[in-house]
CHARMM-style PDB file with segment names, atoms N, HN, CA, C and O in Angstrom:
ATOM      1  N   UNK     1      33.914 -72.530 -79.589  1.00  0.00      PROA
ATOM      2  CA  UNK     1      35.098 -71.945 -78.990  1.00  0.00      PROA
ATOM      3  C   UNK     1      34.683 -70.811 -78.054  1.00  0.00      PROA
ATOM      4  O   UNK     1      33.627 -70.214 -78.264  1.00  0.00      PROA
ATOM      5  N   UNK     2      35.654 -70.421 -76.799  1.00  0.00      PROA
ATOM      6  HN  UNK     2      36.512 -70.906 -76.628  1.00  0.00      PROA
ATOM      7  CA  UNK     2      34.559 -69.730 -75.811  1.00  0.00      PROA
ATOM      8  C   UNK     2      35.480 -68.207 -76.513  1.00  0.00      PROA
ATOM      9  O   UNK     2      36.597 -68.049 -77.007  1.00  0.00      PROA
ATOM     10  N   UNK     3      34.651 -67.567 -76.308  1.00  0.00      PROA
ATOM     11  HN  UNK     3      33.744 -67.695 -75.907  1.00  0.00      PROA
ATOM     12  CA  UNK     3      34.993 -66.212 -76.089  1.00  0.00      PROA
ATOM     13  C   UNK     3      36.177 -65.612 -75.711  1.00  0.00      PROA
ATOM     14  O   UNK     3      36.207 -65.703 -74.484  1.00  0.00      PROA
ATOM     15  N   UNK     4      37.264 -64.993 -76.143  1.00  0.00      PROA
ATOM     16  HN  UNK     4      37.240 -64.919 -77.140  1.00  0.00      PROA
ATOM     17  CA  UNK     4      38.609 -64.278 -74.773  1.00  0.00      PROA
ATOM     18  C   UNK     4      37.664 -63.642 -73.428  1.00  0.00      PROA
ATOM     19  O   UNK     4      37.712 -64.058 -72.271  1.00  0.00      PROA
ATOM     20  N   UNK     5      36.922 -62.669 -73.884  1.00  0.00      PROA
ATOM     21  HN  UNK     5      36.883 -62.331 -74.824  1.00  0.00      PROA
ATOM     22  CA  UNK     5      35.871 -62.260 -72.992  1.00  0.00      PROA
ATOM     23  C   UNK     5      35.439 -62.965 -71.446  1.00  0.00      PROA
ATOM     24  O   UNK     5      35.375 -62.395 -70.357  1.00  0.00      PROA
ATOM     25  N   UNK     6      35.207 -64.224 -71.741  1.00  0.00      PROA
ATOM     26  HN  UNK     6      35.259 -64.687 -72.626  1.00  0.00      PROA
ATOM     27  CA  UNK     6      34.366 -65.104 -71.396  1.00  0.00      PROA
ATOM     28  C   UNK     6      35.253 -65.971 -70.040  1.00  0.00      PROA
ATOM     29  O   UNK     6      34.941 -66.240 -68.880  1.00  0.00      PROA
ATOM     30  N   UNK     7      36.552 -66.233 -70.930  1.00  0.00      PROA
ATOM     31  HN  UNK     7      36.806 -66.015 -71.872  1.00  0.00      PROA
ATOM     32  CA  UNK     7      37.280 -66.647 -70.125  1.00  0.00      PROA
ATOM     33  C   UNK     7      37.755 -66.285 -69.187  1.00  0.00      PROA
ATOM     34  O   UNK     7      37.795 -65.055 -69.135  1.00  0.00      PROA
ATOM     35  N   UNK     8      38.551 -67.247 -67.584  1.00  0.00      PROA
ATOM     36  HN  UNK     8      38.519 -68.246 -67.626  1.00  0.00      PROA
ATOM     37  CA  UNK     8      38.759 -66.223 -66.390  1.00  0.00      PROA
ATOM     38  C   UNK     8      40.435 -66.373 -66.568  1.00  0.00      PROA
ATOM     39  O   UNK     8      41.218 -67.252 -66.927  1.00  0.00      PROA
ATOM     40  N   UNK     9      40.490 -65.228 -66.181  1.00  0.00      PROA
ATOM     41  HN  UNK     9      39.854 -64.514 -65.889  1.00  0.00      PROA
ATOM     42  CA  UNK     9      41.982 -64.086 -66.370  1.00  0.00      PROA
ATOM     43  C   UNK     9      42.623 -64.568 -65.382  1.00  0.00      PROA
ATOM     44  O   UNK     9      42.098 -64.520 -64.270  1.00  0.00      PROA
ATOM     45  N   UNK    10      44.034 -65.203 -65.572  1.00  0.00      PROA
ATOM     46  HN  UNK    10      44.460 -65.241 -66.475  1.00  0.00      PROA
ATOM     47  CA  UNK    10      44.657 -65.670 -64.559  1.00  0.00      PROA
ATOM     48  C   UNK    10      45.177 -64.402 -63.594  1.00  0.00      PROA
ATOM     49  O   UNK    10      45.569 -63.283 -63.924  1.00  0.00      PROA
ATOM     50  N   UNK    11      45.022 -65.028 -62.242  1.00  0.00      PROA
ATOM     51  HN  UNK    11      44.703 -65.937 -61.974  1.00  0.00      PROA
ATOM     52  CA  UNK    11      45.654 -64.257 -60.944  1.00  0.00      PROA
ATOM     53  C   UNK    11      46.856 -63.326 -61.176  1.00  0.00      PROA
ATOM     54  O   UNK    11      47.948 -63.643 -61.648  1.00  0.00      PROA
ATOM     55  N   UNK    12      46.489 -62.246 -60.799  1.00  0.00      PROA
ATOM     56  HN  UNK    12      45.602 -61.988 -60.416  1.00  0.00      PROA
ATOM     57  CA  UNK    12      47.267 -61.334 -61.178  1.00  0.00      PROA
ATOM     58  C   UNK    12      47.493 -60.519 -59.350  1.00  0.00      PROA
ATOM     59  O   UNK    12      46.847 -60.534 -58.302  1.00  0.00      PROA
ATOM     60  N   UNK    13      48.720 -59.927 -59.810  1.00  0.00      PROA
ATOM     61  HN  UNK    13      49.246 -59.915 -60.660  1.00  0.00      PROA
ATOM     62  CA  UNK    13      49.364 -59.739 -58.203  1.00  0.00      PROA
ATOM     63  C   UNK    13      49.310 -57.703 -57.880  1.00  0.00      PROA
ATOM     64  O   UNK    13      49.356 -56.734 -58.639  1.00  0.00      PROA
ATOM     65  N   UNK    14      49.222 -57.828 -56.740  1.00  0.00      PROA
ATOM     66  HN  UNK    14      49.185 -58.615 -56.124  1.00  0.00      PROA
ATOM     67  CA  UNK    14      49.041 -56.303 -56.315  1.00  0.00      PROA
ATOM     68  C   UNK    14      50.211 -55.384 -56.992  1.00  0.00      PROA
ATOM     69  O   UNK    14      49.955 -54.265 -57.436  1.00  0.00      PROA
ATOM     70  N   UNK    15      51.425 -55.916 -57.027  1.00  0.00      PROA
ATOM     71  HN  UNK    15      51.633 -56.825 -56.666  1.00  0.00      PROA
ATOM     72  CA  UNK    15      53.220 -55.831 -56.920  1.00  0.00      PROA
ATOM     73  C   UNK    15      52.837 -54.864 -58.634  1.00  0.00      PROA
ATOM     74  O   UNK    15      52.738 -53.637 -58.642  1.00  0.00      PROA
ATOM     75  N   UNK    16      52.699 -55.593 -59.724  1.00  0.00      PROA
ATOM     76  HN  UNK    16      52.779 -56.590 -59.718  1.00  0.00      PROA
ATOM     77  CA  UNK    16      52.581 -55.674 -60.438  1.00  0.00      PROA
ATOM     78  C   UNK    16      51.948 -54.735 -61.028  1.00  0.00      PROA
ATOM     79  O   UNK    16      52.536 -53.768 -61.511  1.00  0.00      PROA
ATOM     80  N   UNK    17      50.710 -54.885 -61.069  1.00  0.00      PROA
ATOM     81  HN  UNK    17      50.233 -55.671 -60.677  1.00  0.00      PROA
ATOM     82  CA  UNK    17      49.106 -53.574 -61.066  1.00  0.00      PROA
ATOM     83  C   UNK    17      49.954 -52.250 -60.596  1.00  0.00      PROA
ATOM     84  O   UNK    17      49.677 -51.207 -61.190  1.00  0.00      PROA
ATOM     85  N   UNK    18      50.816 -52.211 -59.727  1.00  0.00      PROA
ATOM     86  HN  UNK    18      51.041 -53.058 -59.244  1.00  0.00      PROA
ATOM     87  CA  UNK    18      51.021 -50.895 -59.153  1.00  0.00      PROA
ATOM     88  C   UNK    18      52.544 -50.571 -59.910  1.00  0.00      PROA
ATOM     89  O   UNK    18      52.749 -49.377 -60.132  1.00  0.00      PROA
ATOM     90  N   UNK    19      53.405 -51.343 -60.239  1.00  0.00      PROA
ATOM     91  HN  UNK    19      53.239 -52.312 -60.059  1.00  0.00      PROA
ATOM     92  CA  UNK    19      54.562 -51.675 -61.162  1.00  0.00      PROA
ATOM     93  C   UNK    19      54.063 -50.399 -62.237  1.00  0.00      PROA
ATOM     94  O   UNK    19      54.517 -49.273 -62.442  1.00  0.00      PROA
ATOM     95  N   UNK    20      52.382 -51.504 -63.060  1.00  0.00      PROA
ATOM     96  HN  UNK    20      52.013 -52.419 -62.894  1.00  0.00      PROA
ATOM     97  CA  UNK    20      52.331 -51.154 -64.086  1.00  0.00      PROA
ATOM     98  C   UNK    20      51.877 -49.219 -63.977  1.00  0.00      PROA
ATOM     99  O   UNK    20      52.367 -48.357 -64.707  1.00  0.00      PROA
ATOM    100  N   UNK    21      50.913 -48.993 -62.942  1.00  0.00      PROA
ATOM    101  HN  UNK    21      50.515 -49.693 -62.349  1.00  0.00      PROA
ATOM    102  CA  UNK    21      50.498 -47.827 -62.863  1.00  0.00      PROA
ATOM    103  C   UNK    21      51.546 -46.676 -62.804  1.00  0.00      PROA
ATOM    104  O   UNK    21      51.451 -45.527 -63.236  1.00  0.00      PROA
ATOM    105  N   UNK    22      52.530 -47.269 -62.179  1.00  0.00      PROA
ATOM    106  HN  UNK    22      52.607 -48.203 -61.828  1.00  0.00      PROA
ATOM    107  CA  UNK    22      53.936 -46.091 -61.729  1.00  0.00      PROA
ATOM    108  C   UNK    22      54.076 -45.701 -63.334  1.00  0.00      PROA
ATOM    109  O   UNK    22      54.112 -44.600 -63.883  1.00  0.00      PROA
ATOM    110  N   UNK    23      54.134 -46.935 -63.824  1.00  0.00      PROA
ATOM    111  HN  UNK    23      54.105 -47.830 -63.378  1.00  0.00      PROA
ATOM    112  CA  UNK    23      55.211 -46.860 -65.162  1.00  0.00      PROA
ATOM    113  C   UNK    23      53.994 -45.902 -66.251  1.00  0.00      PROA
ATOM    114  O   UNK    23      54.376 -45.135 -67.135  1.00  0.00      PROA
ATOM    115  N   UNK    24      52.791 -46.125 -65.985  1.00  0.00      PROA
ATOM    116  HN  UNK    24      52.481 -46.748 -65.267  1.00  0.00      PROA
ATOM    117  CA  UNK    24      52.071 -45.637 -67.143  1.00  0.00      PROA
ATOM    118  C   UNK    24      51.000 -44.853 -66.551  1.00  0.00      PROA
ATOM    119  O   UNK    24      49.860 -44.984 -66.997  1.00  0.00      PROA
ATOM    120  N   UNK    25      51.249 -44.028 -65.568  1.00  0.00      PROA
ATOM    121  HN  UNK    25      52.175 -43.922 -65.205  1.00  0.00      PROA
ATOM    122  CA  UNK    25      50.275 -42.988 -65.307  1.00  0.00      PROA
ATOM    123  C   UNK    25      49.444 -42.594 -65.807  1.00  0.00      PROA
ATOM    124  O   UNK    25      49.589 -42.263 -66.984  1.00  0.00      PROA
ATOM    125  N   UNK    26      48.134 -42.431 -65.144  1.00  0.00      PROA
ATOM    126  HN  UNK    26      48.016 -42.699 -64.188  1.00  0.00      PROA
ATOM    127  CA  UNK    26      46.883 -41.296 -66.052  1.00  0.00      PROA
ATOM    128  C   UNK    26      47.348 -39.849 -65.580  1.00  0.00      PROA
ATOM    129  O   UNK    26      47.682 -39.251 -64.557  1.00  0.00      PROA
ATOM    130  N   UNK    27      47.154 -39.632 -67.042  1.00  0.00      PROA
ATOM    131  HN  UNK    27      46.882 -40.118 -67.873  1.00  0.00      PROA
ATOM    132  CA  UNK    27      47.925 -37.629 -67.683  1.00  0.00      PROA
ATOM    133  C   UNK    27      47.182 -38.073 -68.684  1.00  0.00      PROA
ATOM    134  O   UNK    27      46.733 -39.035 -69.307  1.00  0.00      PROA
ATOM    135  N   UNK    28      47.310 -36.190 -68.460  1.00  0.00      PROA
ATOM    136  HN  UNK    28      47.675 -35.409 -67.953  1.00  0.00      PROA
ATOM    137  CA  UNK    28      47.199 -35.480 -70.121  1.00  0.00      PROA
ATOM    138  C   UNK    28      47.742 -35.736 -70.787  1.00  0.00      PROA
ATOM    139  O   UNK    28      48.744 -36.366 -70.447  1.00  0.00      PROA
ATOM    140  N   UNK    29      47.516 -35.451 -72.313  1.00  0.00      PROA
ATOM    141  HN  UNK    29      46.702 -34.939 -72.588  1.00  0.00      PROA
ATOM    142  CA  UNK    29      48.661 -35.529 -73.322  1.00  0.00      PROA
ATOM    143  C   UNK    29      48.969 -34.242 -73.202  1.00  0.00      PROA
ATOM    144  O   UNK    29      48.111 -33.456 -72.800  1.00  0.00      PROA
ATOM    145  N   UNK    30      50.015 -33.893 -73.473  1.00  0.00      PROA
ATOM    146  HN  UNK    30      50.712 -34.532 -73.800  1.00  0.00      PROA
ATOM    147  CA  UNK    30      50.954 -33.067 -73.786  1.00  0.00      PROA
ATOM    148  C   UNK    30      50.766 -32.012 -75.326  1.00  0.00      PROA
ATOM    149  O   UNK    30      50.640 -32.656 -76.367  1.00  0.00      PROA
ATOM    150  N   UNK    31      50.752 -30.614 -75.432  1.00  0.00      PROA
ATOM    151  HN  UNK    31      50.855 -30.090 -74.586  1.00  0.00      PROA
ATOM    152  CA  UNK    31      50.292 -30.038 -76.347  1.00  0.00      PROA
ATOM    153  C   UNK    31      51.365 -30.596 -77.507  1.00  0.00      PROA
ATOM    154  O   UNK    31      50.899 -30.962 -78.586  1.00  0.00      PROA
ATOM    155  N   UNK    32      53.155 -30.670 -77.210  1.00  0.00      PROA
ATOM    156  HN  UNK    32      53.534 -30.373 -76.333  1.00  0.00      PROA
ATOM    157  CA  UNK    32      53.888 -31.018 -78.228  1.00  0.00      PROA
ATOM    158  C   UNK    32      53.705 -32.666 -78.593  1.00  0.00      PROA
ATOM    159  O   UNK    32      54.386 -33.106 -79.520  1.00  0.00      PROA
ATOM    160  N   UNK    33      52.881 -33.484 -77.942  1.00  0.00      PROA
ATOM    161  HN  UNK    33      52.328 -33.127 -77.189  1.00  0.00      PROA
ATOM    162  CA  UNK    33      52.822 -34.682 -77.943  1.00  0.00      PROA
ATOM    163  C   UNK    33      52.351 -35.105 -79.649  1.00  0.00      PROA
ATOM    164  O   UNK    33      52.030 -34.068 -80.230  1.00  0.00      PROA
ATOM    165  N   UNK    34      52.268 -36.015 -80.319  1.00  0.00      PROA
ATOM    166  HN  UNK    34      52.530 -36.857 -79.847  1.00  0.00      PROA
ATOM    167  CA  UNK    34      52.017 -36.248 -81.642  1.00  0.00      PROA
ATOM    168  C   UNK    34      50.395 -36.760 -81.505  1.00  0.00      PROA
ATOM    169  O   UNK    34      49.734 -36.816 -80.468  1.00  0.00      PROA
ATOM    170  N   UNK    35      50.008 -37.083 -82.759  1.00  0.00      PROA
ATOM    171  HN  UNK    35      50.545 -37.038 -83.601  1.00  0.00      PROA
ATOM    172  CA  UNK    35      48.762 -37.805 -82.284  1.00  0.00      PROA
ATOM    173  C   UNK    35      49.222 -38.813 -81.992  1.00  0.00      PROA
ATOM    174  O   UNK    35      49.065 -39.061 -80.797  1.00  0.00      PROA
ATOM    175  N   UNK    36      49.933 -39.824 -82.742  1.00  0.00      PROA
ATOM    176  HN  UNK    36      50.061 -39.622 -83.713  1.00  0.00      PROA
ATOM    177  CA  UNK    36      50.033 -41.265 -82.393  1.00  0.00      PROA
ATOM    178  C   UNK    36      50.598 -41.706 -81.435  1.00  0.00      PROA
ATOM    179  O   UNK    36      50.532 -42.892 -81.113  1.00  0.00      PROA
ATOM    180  N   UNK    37      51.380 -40.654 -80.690  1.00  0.00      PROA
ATOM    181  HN  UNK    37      51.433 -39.690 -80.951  1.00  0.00      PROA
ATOM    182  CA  UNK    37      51.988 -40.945 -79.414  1.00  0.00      PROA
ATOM    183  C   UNK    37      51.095 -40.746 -77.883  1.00  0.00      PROA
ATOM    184  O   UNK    37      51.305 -41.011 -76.700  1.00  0.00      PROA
ATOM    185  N   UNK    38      50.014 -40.130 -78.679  1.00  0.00      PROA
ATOM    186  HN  UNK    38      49.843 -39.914 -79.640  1.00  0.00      PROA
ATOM    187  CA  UNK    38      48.942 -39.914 -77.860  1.00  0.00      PROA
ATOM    188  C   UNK    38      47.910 -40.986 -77.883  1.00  0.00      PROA
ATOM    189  O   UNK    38      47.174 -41.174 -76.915  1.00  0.00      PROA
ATOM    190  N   UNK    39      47.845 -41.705 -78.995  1.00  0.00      PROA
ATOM    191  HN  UNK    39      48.443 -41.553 -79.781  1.00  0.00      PROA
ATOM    192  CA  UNK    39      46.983 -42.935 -79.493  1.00  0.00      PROA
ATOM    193  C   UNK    39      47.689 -43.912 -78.615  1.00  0.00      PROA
ATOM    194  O   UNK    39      47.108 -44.641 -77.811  1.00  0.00      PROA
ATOM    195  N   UNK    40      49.451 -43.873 -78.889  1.00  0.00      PROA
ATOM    196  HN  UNK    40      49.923 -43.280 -79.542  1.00  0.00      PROA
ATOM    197  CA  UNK    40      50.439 -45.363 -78.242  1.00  0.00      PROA
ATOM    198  C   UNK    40      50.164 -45.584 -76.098  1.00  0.00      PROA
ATOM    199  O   UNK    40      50.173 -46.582 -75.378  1.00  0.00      PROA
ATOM    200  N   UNK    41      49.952 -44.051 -75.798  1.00  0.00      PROA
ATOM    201  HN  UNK    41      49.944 -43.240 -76.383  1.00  0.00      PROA
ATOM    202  CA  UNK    41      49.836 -44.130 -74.471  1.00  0.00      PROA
ATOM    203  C   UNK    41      48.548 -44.271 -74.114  1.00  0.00      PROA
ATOM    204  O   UNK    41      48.385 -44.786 -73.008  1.00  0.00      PROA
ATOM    205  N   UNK    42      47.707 -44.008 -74.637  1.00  0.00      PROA
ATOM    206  HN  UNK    42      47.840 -43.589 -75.535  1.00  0.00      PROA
ATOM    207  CA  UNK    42      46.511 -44.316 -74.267  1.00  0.00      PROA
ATOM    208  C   UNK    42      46.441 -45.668 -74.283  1.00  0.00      PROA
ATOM    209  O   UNK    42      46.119 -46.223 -73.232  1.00  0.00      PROA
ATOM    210  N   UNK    43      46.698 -46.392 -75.347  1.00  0.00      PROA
ATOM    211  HN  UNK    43      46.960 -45.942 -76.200  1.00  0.00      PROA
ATOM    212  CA  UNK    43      46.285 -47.919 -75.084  1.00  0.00      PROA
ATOM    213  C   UNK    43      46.991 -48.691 -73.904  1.00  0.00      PROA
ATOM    214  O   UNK    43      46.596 -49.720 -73.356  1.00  0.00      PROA
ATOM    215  N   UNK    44      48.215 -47.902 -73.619  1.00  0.00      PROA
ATOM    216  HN  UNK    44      48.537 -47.066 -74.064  1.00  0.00      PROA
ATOM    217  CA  UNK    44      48.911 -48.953 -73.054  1.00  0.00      PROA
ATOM    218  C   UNK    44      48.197 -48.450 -71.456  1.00  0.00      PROA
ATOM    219  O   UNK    44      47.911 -49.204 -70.526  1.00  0.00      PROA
ATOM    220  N   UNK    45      47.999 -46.617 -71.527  1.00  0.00      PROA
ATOM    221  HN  UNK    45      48.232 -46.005 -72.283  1.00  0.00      PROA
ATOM    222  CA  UNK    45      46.463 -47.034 -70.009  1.00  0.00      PROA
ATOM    223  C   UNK    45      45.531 -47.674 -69.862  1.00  0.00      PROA
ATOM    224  O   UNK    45      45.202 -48.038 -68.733  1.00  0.00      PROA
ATOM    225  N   UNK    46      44.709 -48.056 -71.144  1.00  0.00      PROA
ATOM    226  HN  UNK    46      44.976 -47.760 -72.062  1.00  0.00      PROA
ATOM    227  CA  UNK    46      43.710 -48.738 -71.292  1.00  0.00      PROA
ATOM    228  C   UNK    46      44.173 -50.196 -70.742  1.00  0.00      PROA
ATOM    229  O   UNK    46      43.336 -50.863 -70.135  1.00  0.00      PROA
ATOM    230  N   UNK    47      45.278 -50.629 -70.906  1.00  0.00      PROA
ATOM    231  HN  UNK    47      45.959 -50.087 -71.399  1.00  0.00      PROA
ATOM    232  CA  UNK    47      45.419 -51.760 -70.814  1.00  0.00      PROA
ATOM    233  C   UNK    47      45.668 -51.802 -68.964  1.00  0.00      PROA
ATOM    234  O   UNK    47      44.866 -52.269 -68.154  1.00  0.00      PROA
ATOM    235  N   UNK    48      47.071 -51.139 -68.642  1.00  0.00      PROA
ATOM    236  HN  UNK    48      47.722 -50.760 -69.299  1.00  0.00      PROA
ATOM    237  CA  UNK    48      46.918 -50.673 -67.075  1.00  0.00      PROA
ATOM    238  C   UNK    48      45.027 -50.652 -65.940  1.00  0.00      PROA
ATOM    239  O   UNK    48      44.778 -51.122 -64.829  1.00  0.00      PROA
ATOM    240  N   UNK    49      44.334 -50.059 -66.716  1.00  0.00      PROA
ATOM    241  HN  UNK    49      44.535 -49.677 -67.618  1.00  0.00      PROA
ATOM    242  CA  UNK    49      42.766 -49.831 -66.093  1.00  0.00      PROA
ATOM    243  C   UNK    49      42.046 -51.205 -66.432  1.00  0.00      PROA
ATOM    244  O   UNK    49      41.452 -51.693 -65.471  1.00  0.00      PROA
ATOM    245  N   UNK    50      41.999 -51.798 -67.417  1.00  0.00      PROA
ATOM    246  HN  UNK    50      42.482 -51.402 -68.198  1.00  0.00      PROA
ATOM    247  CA  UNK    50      41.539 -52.937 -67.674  1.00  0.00      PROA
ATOM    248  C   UNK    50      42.005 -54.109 -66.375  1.00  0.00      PROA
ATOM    249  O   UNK    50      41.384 -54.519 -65.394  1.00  0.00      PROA
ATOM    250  N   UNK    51      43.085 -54.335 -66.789  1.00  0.00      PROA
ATOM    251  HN  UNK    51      43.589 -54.002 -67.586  1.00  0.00      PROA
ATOM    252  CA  UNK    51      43.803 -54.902 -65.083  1.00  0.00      PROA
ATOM    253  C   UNK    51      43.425 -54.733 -63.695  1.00  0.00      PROA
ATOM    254  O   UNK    51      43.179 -55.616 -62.873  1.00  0.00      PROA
ATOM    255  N   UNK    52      43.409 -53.228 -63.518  1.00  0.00      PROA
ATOM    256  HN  UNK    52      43.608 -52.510 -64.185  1.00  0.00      PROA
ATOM    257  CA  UNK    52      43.043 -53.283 -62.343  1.00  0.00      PROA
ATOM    258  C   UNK    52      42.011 -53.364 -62.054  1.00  0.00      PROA
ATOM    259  O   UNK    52      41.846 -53.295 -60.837  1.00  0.00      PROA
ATOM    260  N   UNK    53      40.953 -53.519 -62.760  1.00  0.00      PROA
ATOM    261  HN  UNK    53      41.087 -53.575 -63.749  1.00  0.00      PROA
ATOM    262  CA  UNK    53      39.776 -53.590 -62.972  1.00  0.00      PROA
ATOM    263  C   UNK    53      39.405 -55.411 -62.509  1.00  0.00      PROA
ATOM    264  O   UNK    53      38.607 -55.845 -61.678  1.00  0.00      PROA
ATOM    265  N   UNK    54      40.129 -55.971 -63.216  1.00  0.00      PROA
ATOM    266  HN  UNK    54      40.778 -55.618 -63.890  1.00  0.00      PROA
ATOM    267  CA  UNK    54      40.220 -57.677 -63.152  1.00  0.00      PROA
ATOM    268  C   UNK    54      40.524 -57.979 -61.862  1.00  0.00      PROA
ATOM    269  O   UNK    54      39.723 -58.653 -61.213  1.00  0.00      PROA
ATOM    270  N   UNK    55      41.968 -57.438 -61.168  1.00  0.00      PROA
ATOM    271  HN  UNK    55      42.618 -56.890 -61.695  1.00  0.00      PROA
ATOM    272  CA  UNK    55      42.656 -57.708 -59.993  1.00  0.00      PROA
ATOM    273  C   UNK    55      41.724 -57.285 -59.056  1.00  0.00      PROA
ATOM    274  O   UNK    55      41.621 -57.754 -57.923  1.00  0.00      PROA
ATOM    275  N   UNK    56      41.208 -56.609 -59.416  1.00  0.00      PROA
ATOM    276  HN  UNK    56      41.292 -56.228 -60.337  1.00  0.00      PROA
ATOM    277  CA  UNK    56      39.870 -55.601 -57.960  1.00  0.00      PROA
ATOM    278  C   UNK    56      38.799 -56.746 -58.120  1.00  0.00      PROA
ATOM    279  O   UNK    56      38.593 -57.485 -57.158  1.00  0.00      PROA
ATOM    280  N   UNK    57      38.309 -56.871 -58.962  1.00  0.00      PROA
ATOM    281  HN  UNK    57      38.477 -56.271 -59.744  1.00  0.00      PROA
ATOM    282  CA  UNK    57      37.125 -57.845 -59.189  1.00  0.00      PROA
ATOM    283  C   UNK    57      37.852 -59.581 -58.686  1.00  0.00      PROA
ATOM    284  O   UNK    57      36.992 -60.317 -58.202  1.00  0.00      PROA
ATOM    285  N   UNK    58      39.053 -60.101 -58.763  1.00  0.00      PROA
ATOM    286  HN  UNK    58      39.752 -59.504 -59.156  1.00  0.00      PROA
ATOM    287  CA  UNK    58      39.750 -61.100 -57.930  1.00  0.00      PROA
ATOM    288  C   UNK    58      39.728 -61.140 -57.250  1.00  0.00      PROA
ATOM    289  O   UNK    58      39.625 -62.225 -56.677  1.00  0.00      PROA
ATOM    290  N   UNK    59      39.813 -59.861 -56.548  1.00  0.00      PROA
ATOM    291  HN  UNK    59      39.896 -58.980 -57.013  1.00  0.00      PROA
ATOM    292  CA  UNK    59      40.239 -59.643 -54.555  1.00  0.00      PROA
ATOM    293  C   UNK    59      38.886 -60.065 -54.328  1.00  0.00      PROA
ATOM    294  O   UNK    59      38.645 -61.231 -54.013  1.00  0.00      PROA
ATOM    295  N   UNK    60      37.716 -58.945 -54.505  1.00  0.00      PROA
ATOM    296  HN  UNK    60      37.912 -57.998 -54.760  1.00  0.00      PROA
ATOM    297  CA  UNK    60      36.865 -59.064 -54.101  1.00  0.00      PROA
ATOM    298  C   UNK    60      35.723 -60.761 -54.437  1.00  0.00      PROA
ATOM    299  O   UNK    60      34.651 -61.194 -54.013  1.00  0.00      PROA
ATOM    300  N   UNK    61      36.853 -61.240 -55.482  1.00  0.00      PROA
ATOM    301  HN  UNK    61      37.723 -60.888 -55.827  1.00  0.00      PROA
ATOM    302  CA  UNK    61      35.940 -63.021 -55.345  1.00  0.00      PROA
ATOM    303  C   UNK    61      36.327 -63.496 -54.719  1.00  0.00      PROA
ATOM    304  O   UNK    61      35.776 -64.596 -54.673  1.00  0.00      PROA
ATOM    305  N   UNK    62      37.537 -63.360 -53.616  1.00  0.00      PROA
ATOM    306  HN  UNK    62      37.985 -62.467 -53.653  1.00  0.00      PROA
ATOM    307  CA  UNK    62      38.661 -64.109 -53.053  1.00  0.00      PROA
ATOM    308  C   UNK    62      37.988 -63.568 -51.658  1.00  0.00      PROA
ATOM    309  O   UNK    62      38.289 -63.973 -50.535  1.00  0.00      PROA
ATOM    310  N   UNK    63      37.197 -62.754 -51.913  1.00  0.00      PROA
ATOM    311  HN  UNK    63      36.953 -62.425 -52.826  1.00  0.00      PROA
ATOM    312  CA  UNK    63      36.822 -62.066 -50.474  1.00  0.00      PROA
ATOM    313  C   UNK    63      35.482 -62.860 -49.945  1.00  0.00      PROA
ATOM    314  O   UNK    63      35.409 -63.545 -48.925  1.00  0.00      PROA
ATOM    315  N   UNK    64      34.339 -62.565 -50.994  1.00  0.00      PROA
ATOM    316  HN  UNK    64      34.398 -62.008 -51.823  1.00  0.00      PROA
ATOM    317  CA  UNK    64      33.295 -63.394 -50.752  1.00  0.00      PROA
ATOM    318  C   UNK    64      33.342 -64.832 -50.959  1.00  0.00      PROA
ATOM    319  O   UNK    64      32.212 -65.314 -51.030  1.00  0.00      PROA
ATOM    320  N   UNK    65      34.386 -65.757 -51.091  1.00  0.00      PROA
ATOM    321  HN  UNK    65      35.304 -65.366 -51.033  1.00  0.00      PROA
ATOM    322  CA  UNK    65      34.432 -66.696 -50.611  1.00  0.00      PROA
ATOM    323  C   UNK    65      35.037 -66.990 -49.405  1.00  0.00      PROA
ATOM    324  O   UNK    65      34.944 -68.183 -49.119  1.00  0.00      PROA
ATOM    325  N   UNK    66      35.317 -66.665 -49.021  1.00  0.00      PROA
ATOM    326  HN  UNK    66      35.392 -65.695 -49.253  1.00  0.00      PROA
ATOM    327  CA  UNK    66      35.887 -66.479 -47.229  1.00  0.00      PROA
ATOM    328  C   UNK    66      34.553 -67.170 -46.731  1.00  0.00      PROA
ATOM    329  O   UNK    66      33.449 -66.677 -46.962  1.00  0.00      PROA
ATOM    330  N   UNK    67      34.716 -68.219 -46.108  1.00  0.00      PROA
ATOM    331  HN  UNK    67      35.613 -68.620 -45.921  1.00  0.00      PROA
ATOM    332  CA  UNK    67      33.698 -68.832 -45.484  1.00  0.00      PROA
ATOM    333  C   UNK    67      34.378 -68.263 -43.951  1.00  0.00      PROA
ATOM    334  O   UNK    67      35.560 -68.278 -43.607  1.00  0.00      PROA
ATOM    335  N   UNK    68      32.945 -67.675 -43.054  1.00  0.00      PROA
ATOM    336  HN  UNK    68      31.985 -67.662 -43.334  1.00  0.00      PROA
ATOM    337  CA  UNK    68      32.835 -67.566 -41.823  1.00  0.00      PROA
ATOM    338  C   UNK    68      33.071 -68.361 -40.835  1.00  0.00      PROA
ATOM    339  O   UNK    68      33.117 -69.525 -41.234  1.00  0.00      PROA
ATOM    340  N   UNK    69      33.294 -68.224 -39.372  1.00  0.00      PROA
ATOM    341  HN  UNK    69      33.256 -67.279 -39.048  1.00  0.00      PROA
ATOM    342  CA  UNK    69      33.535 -69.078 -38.394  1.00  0.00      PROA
ATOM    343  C   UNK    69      32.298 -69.992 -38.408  1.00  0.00      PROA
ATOM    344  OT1 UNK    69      32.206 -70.917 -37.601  1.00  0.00      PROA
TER     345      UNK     69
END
């Protein structure tokens, strides 16, 4: 069985990536913030950076296959 890892991450759109960034900004936590609410936002950046991470690495396969004149 292959890996999640391993496998390629379906096409994901600019619209979206930037959707998600509005909605889940990189910040500080907040001094009144809880821990776990500090644990809940972090993952859901982790998940935001992971993405764009994928979508950047898409563009740029979508780029070097561009065959020349």
């Amino acid at each position: 069985m292959e890996r999640p890892e391993t496998r390629p991450f379906p096409p994901l759109n600019e619209e979206v990536i930037t959707e998600l960034d509005l909605r889940f900004p990189d910040r500080c936590p907040r001094m009144d913030e809880s821990d776990r609410a500090i644990w809940h936002y972090a993952g859901q950046r982790s998940v935001v950076e992971f993405l764009k991470k994928v979508y950047l690495k898409q563009v740029e396969s979508r780029f070097n296959n561009v065959q020349g004149p």
